[in-house]
C-alpha positions as CSV (number, residue, x, y, z in Angstrom):
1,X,27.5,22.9,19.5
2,X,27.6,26.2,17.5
3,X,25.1,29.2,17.3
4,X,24.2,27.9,13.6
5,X,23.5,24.0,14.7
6,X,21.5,25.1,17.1
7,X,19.5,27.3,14.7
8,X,19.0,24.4,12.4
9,X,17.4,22.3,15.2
10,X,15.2,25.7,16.2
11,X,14.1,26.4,12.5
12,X,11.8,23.9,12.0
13,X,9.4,24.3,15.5
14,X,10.1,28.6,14.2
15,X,8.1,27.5,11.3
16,X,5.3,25.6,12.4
17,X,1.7,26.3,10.2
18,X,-0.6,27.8,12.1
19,X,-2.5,24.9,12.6
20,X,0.2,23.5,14.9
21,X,-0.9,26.8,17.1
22,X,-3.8,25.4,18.0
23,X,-1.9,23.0,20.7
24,X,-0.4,25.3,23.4
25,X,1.1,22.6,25.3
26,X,3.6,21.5,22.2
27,X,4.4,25.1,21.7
28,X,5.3,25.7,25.2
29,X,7.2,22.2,25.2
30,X,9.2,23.2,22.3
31,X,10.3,26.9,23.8
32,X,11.0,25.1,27.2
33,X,13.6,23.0,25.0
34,X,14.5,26.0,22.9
35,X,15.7,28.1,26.2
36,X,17.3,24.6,27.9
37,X,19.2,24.7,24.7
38,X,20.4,28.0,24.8
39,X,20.8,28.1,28.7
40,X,23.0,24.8,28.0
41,X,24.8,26.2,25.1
42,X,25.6,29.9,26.0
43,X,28.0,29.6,29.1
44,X,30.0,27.2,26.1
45,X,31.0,29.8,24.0
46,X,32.1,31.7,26.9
Protein backbone atom coordinates (compact mmCIF):
# COMPACT_ATOMS: atom_id res chain seq x y z
CA UNK A 1 0.00 0.00 0.00
CA UNK A 2 1.77 3.18 -1.16
CA UNK A 3 2.06 6.68 0.51
CA UNK A 4 -0.37 7.93 -2.36
CA UNK A 5 -3.21 5.15 -1.77
CA UNK A 6 -3.18 5.78 1.46
CA UNK A 7 -3.70 9.53 0.84
CA UNK A 8 -6.58 8.90 -1.37
CA UNK A 9 -8.40 6.94 1.44
CA UNK A 10 -7.24 9.99 4.06
CA UNK A 11 -8.54 12.82 1.64
CA UNK A 12 -11.89 12.53 1.90
CA UNK A 13 -12.30 12.41 6.11
CA UNK A 14 -9.25 15.72 5.51
CA UNK A 15 -12.12 17.37 3.88
CA UNK A 16 -15.00 16.94 5.94
CA UNK A 17 -17.58 20.38 6.01
CA UNK A 18 -17.53 21.77 9.10
CA UNK A 19 -20.71 20.55 9.93
CA UNK A 20 -19.25 16.99 10.21
CA UNK A 21 -17.14 18.81 13.24
CA UNK A 22 -19.83 19.00 15.26
CA UNK A 23 -19.48 15.02 16.07
CA UNK A 24 -16.16 14.63 18.01
CA UNK A 25 -16.52 10.95 18.31
CA UNK A 26 -16.36 10.39 14.24
CA UNK A 27 -13.51 12.66 14.07
CA UNK A 28 -11.53 11.01 16.66
CA UNK A 29 -12.65 7.46 15.09
CA UNK A 30 -11.41 8.55 11.81
CA UNK A 31 -7.73 9.89 13.16
CA UNK A 32 -7.59 6.55 15.28
CA UNK A 33 -7.87 4.71 11.79
CA UNK A 34 -5.78 7.39 10.11
CA UNK A 35 -2.62 6.64 12.64
CA UNK A 36 -3.44 2.55 12.62
CA UNK A 37 -2.95 3.18 8.92
CA UNK A 38 0.07 4.78 8.98
CA UNK A 39 1.52 2.80 12.13
CA UNK A 40 0.54 -0.45 9.80
CA UNK A 41 1.88 1.04 6.66
CA UNK A 42 5.29 2.82 7.68
CA UNK A 43 7.55 -0.21 9.03
CA UNK A 44 6.39 -1.50 5.09
CA UNK A 45 8.27 0.79 3.20
CA UNK A 46 11.19 0.16 5.45
Amino acid sequence: MGLYTLYRIMAPWANLPPTSASSPRIIAGARRVAAAAFVAWFPVRF
